[in-house]
N, C-alpha and C positions, 0 to 999 in steps of 0.2 A: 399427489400434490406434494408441493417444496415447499417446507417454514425454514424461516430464519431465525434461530434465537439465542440468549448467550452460552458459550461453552461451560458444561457441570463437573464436577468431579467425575461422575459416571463417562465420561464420553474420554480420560485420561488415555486407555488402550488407544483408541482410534485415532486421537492426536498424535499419539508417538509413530504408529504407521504413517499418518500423511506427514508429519516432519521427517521422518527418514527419506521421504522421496524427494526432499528439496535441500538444501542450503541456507535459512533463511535466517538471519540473527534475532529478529522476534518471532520466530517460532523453531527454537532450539531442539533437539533430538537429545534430552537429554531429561530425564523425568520429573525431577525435583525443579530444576527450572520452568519446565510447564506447567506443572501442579503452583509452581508459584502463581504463575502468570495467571491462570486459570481463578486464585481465590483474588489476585489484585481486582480482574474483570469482574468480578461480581460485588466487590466492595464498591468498583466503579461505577456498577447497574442499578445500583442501592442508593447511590451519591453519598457514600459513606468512605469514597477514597480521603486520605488523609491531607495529601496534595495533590496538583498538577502533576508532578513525580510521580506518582503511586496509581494516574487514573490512565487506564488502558480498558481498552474493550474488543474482547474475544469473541468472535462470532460462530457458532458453525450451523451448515443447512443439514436438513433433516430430510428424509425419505421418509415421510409420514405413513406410507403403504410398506413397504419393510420396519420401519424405523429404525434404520440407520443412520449413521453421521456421513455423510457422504463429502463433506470439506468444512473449510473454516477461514476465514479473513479476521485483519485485527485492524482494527484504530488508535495510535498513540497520542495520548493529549502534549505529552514532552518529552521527547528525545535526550537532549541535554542540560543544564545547567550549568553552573561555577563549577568547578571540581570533577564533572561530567561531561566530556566535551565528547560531540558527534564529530567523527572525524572521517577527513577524507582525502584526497590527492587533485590539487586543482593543476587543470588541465592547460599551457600553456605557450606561447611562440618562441623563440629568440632571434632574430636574423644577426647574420654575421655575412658582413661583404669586403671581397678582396681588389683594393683599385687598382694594384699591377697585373690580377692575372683577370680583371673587369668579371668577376664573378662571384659569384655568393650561394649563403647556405640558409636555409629556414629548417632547423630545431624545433623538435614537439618538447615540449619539457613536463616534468610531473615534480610538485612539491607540496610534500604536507600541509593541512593546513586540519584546522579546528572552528564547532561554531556550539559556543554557549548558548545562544539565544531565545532557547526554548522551543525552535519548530516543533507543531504537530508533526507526524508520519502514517502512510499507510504502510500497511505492512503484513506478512505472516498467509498471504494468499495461494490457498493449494487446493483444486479439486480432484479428488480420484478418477483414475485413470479409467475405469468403466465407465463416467459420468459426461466427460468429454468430448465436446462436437451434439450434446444433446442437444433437440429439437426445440427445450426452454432456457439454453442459453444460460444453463446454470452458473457458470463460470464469472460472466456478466452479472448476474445477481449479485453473487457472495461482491464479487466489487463496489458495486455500486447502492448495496444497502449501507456501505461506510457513509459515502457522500448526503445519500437520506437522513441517516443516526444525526453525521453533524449540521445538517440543514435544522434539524430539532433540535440540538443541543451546543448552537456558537459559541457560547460562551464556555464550555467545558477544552475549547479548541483554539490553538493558538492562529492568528489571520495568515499566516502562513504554513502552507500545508507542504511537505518535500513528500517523495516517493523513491526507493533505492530498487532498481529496476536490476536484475541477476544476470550476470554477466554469466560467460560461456565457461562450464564445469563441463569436466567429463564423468560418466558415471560411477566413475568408482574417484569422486571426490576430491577433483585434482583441478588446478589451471595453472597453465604455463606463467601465467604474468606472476603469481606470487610465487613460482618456482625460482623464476630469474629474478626478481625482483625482492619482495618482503622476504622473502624465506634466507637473503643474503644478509641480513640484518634482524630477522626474528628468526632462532632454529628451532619453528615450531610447524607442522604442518599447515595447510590450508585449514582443513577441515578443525583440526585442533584450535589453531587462532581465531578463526570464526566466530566459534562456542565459546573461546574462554572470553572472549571481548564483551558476550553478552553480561559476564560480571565484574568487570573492569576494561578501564580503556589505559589506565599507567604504564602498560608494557609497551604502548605505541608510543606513548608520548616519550618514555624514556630510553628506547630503541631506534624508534625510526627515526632517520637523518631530518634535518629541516631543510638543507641547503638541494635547490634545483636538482634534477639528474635527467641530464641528458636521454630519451626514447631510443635514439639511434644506439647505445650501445647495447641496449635490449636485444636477441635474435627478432626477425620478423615473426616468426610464430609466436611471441610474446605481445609484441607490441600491435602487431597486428586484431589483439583484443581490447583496447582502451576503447573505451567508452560504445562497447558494443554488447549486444543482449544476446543470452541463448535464446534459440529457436520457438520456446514454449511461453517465453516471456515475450517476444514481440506482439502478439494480440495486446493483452496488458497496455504494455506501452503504448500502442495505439489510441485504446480505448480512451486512457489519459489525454493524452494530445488533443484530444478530440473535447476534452473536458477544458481545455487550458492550458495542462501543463507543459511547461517547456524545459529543454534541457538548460542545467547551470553550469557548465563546465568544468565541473565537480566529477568524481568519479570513488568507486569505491577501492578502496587501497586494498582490498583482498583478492574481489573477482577482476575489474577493471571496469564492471554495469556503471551505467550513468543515474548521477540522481537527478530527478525530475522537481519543477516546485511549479506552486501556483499561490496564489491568495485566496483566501477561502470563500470571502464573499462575493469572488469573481467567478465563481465555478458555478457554469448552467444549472447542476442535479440539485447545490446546495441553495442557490439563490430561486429556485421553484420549488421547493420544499416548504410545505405548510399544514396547516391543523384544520382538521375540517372534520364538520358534526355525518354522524353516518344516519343513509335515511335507510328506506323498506330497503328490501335484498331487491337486487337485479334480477329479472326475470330469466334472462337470457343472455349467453358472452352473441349469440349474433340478432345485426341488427338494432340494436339498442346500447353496444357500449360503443364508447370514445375513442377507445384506446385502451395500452397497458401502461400500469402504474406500480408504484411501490407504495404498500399499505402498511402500518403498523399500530399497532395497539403496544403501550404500556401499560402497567399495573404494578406498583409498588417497586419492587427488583427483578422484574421481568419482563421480557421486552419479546414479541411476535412481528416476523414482517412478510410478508407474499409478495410475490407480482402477480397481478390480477386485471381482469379488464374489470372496466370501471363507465359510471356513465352521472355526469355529473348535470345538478339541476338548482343552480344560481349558486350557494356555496354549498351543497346539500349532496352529498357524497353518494352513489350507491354501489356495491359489489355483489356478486353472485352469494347467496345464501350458505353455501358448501365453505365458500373463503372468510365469511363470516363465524362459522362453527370453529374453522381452524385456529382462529385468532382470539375466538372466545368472547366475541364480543354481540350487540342489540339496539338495534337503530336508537339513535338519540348516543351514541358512546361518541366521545372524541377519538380519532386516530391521525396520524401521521402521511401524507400524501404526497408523491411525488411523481411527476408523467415520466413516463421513462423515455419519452421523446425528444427531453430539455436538450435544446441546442446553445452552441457556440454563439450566443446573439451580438457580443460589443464583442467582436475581435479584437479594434483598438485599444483596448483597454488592458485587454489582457497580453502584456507584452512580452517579447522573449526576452527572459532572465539573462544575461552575458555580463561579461567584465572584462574591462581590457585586460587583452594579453592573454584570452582565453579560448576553449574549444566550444564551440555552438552549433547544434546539425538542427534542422528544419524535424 
């Protein structure tokens, strides 16, 4: 069996292996940055964070028959502020037409831009690479227990949720676009600029140009990556899409990944998410359950979550007796409930994010 629960100090080694196998700016490869991140998360679990600023929640799943840490995803209540700005490279048109030679040009353009606002973010998602293409879909969990958490906890979450989706690295740490690009104006590597952004954003602000810059003078090997995912992130992506999210025409001024947003209480997983009393154990996963769900139990500064089938009788929850022991809980306990079936129901509603004069792909 798989639990979900917050990341401890104990689990520091593991996280710095699965950060080294990705890129990700909230989940740094760098140890005293994680060790932070890791005591802000439990301050957060506690609701003992100080602010919005300070409340982050670090997940990882657990191989309860090894007990190992096999991955970890994170939820950010605030990305930016005053003084803190999320930043990125808005994606953009120019045309320019010639009436003597009855011909013209259409310009992709890229130029800085900045958002205070406060967005929530998903972020920091890695499963080990033995764990992949598993039969339970673990990948899919550690994602979509974020969506459960804040379906239980709106109010800790700002109604706007972004996603920065990883653009194409190569292994050993490297992309063309900030070679030709950022690195002509910051002389710091990819990888290095990455990590130092996660403890200041002033070197962008006070380095990178604000004025347009022409795509075309990019090589195509460069530009050829704006607002495109590596290979391992497409699922990801998808899976989002499929939740609401749409692209903003936004991109990351490092990799060239596109960021995604949605509204929070327009999101199928968050808006089906509820509290419901638990009855006797389930007798059996066949024949008698519904379906599969996301189940959690709280208790003070700790949090348990499963997917589990389940088999529900008027609000009156029930799960197999094993996934009960897991979670630590005894018919009559309150838990956390989400179908893992929530679909896309008001399409209309959920609209694609664009602005003029910008890049939008379906």
């Amino acid at each position: 069996m798989f639990i979900i629960r917050p990341a401890q100090p104990k689990d520091l080694p593991t996280l710095m292996k699965l950060a080294r196998m990705v890129h990700f700016i909230n989940l740094p490869a760098d140890s005293d940055l994680l060790a932070g991140k890791v005591r802000k998360s439990l301050a957060s679990f506690a609701g003992k964070a100080k602010s919005e600023r300070d409340r982050q929640f670090m997940f990882v799943l657990e191989d309860l028959e090894t007990e190992n840490v096999i991955g970890t995803s994170a939820v950010i209540s605030a990305i930016s502020w005053p003084g803190f700005p999320h930043v990125f490279l808005k994606v953009g048109r120019r045309e320019f037409v010639s009436k003597d030679l009855a011909t013209g040009q259409v310009h992709m353009t890229l130029q800085f831009g900045m958002d205070e606002t406060s967005p929530s973010e998903m972020g920091g998602l890695i499963l080990a690479p033995g764990y992949r293409g598993h039969k339970e879909k673990l990948g899919a969990l550690l994602s979509l227990v974020r969506f459960h958490f804040i379906g239980l906890h709106r109010a800790w979450f700002s109604d706007r949720i972004i996603a920065e989706m990883m653009g194409t690295v190569t292994p050993d740490s490297h992309t063309l676009l900030w070679e030709y690009l950022g690195r002509r104006f910051i002389n710091l590597s990819y990888k290095e600029a990455d990590l130092f952004s996660a403890r200041s954003k002033e070197f962008m602000l006070s380095l990178f140009p604000r004025e347009e810059i022409f795509v075309s003078l990019l090589p195509p090997e460069a530009r050829n990556l704006i607002g495109r995912v590596g290979e391992e992130t497409a699922p990801a992506m998808t899976m989002l899409q499929r939740q609401g999210f749409r692209e903003t025409g936004h991109v990351d001024p490092f990799d060239g990944g596109p960021y995604l947003e949605a509204q929070r209480d327009e999101i199928p997983l968050v808006r089906s998410t509820s509290v419901r009393t638990l009855g006797p154990a389930l007798a059996s996963a066949a024949g008698t359950a519904s379906g599969a769900a996301i189940v959690s139990h709280e208790h003070k500064d700790d949090f348990r979550a499963v997917r589990t089938h389940y088999a529900l009788d008027g609000a009156t929850l029930s799960i197999p007796l094993e996934v009960m022991q897991a979670l630590g809980v005894k018919a009559g306990a309150k838990v956390g409930f989400t179908p893992s079936d929530a679909k896309l129901q008001a399409p209309a509603r959920v609209s694609r994010v664009t602005r003029k004069g910008t890049k939008a792909k379906a």
